[in-house]
C-alpha positions as CSV (number, residue, x, y, z in Angstrom):
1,X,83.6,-45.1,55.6
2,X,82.2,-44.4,52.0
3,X,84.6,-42.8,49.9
4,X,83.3,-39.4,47.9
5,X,82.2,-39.4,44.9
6,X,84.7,-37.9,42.3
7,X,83.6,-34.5,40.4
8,X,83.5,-37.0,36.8
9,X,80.1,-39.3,38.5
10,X,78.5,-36.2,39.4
11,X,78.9,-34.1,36.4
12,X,77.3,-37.5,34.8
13,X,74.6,-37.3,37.1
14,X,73.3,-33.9,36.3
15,X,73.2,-34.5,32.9
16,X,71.3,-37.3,33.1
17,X,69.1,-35.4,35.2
18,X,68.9,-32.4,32.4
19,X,68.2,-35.1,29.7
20,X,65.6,-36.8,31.3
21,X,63.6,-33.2,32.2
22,X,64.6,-32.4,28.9
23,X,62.7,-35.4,27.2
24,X,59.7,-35.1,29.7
25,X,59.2,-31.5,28.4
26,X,59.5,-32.5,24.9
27,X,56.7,-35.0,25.5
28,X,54.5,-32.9,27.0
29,X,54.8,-30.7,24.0
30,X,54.0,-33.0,21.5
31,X,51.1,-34.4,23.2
32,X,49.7,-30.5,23.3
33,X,50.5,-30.4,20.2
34,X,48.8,-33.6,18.9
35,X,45.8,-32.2,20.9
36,X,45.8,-28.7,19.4
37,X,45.6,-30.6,15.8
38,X,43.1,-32.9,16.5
39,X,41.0,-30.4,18.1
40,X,41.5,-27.9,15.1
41,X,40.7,-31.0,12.1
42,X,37.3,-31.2,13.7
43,X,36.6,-27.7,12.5
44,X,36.5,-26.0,8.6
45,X,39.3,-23.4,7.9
46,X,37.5,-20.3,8.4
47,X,39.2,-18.7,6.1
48,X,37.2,-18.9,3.0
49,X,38.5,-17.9,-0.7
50,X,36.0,-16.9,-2.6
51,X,35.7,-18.9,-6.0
52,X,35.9,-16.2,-8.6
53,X,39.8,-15.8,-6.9
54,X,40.6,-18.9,-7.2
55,X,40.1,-18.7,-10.4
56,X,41.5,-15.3,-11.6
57,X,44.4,-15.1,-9.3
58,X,45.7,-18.4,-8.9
59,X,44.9,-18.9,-5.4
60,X,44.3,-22.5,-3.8
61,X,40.6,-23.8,-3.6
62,X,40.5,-23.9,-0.3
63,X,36.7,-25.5,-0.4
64,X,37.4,-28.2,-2.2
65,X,39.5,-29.5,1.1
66,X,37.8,-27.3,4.0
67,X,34.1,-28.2,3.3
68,X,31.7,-26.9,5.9
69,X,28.9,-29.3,8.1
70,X,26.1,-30.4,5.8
71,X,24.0,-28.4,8.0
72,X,25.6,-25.4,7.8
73,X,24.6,-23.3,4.7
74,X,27.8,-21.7,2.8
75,X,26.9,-18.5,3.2
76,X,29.3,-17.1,1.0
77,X,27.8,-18.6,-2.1
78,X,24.4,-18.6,-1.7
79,X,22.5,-15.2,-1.6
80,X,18.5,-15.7,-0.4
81,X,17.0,-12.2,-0.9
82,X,13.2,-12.4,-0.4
83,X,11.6,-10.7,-3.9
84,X,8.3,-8.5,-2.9
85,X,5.5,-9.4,-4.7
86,X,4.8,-7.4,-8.5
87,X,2.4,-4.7,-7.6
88,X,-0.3,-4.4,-10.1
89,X,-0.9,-2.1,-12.2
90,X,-3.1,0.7,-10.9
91,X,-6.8,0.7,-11.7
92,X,-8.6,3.1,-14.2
93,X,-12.6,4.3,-13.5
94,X,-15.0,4.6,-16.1
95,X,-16.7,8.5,-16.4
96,X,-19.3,6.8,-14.7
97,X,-17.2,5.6,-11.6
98,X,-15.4,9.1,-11.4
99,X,-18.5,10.5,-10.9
100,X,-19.0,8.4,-8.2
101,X,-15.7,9.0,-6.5
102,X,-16.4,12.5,-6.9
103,X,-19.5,13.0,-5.5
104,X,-18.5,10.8,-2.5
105,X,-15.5,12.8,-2.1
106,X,-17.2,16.2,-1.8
107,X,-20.0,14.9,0.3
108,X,-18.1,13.4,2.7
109,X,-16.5,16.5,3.9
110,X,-17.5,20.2,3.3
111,X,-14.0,20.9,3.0
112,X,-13.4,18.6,0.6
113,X,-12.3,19.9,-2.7
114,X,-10.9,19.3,-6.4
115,X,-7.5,21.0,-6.6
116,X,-6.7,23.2,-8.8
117,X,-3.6,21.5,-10.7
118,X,-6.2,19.2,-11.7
119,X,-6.5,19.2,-15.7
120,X,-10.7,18.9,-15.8
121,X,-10.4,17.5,-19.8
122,X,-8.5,14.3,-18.6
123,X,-9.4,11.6,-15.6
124,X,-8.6,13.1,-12.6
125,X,-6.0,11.0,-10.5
126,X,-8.3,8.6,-8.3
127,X,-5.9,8.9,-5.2
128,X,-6.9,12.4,-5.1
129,X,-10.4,11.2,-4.0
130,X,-10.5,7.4,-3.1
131,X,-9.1,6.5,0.4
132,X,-8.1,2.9,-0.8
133,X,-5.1,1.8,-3.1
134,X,-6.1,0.6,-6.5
135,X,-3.0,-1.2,-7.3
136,X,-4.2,-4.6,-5.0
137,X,-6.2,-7.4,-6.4
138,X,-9.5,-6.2,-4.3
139,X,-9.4,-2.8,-6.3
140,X,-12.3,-3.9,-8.5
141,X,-14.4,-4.9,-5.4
142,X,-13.6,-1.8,-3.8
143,X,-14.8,1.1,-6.5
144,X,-18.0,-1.7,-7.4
145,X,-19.1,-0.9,-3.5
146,X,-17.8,2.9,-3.6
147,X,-20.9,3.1,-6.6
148,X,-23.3,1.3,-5.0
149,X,-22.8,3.0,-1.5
150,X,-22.7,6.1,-2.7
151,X,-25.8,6.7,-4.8
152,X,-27.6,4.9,-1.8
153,X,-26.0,7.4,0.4
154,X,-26.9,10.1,-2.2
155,X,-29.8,9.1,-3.8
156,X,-30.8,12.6,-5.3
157,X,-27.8,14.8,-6.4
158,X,-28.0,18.7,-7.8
159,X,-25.1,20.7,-8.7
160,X,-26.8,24.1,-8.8
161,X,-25.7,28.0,-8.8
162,X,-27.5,30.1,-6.3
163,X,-28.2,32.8,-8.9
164,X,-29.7,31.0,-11.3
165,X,-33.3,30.5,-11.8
166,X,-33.2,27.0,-13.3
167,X,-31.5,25.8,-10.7
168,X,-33.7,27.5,-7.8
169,X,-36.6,25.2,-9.8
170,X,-34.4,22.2,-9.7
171,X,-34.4,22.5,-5.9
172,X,-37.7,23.5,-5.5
173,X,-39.6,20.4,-7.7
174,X,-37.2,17.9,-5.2
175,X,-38.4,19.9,-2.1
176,X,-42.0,19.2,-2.8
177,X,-41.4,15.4,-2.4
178,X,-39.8,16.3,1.0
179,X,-37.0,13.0,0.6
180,X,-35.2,11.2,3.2
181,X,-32.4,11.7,3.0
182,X,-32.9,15.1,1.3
183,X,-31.0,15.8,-2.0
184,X,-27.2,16.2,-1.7
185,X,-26.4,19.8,-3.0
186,X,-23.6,21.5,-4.3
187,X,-23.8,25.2,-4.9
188,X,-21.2,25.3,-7.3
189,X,-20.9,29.3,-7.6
190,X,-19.9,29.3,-4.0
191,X,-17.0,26.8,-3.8
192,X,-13.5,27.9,-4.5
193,X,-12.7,25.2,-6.8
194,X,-15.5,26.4,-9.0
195,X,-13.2,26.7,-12.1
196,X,-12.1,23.3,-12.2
197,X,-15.3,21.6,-11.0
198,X,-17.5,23.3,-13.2
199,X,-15.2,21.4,-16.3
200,X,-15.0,18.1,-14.9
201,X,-18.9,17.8,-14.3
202,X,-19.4,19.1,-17.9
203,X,-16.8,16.4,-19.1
204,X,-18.7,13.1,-16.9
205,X,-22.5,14.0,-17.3
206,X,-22.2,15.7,-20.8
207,X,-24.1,18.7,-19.5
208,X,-23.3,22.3,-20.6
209,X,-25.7,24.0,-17.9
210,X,-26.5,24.3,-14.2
211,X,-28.4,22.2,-12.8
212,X,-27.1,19.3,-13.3
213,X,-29.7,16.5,-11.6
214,X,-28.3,13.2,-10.6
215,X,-31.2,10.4,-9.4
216,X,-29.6,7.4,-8.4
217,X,-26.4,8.0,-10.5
218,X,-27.9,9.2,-13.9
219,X,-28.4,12.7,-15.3
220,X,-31.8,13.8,-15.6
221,X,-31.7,17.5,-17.8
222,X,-34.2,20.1,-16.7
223,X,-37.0,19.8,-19.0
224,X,-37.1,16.0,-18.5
225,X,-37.5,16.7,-14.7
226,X,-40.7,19.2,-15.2
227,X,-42.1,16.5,-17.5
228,X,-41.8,13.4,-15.2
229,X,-42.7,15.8,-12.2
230,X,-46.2,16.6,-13.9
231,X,-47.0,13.0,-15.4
232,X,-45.6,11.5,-12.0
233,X,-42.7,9.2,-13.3
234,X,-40.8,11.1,-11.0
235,X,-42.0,10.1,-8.1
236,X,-41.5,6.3,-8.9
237,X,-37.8,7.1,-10.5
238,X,-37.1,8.3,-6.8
239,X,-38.1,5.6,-5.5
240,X,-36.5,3.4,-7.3
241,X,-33.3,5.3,-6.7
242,X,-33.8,4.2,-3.2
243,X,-34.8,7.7,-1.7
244,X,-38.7,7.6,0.8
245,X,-41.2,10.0,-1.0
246,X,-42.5,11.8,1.7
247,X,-40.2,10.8,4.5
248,X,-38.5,14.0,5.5
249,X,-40.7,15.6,8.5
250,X,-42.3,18.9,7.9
251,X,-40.6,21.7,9.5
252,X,-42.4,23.7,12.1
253,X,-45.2,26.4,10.9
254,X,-45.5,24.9,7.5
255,X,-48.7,22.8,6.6
């Protein structure tokens, strides 16, 4: 028979056994361990110092050792804002082109009307009567075709008071020519902003009294009317203004 082993063998034999686990686990640890740090080399500290510390508190320059992928963009020192373009300054009229916008602006709506925190001695503010923004670089175009369209539109023009007899002749010497389209008119005496249109008109025509005439854009004053109506020049200034002598139909039950 075997004899038993003594009690000094076996307490050898454990520790060997604890030793050995012992040095197993100790490998395992450092090969994690070696993993975890070459796993975390590949990557930047992402803890970034900004450099302005660095420099007034001491503090290590991380960036110089931690530099991010070349194709990733350091964020933290480069600001890209996108800068709207310099809007241009915005576009004066000429007396000429107020009167324009004016008259455009009153005919296209009847409700349409000058306010009356307007100041009439000083260009009024074009926004308050052009639909269209004349701080862009097509401003110029725009007003040069709201002109245009709008003496074609309104070929023959009369700012007239209802009372007056000069004005009841204005309307009545354009009537015999029977125009298409028939004058634009503006009985000024019955609009509520009366008291500052009257003013502006006086300031962009240089007229002091009702009527005041436009044909194609330009002032004709009373007596120059009567004069070109009897010679005949009126009829051919009409024309040229772009309104048809004679092309308004006759209304019923008059020859």
């Amino acid at each position: 028979m075997l004899a038993a082993p003594s009690s000094s063998f076996l307490r050898l034999s454990r520790l060997h056994h604890r030793l050995s686990a012992g040095a197993l686990l100790l490998i395992i640890l450092l090969s994690a361990l070696a993993l975890l740090s070459r796993q975390h080399a590949k990557e930047p500290l992402s803890v970034v110092v900004p450099r302005s510390a660095s420099a007034d508190y001491g503090l290590p320059a991380f960036q110089a050792h931690h530099k991010p992928h070349k194709h990733k963009p350091d964020r933290f020192h480069t600001v890209s804002a996108r800068v709207p373009a310099p809007r241009l300054p915005s576009l004066a009229l000429s007396p000429s082109e107020e009167l324009a916008a004016i008259v455009s602006f009153l005919a296209s709506l009847p409700a349409n009307g000058i306010p009356h925190s307007v100041d009439p001695n000083v260009p009024i503010d074009p926004q308050l009567v052009l639909d269209f923004d004349l701080t862009t670089d097509r401003a110029r175009a725009e007003v040069e075709h709201l002109v245009s369209d709008t003496w074609a539109t309104n070929p023959v023009v009369i700012f007239s008071k209802v009372r007056e007899p000069t004005s009841r002749e204005a309307k009545t010497i354009m009537d015999t020519y029977r125009l298409r389209p028939a004058p634009t008119i503006f009985d000024v005496d019955e609009r509520g902003d009366v008291d500052v249109l009257t003013p502006i008109l006086f300031r962009l025509t240089g007229a002091t009294t009702f009527p005041i005439v436009l044909i194609g854009g330009n002032r004709v004053d009373l007596d120059t009317l009567r004069a070109d109506h009897t010679d005949g020049k009126l009829r051919s200034n009409l024309t040229a203004a772009g309104a048809v002598v004679g092309g308004r139909k006759k209304k019923k039950g008059k020859k």
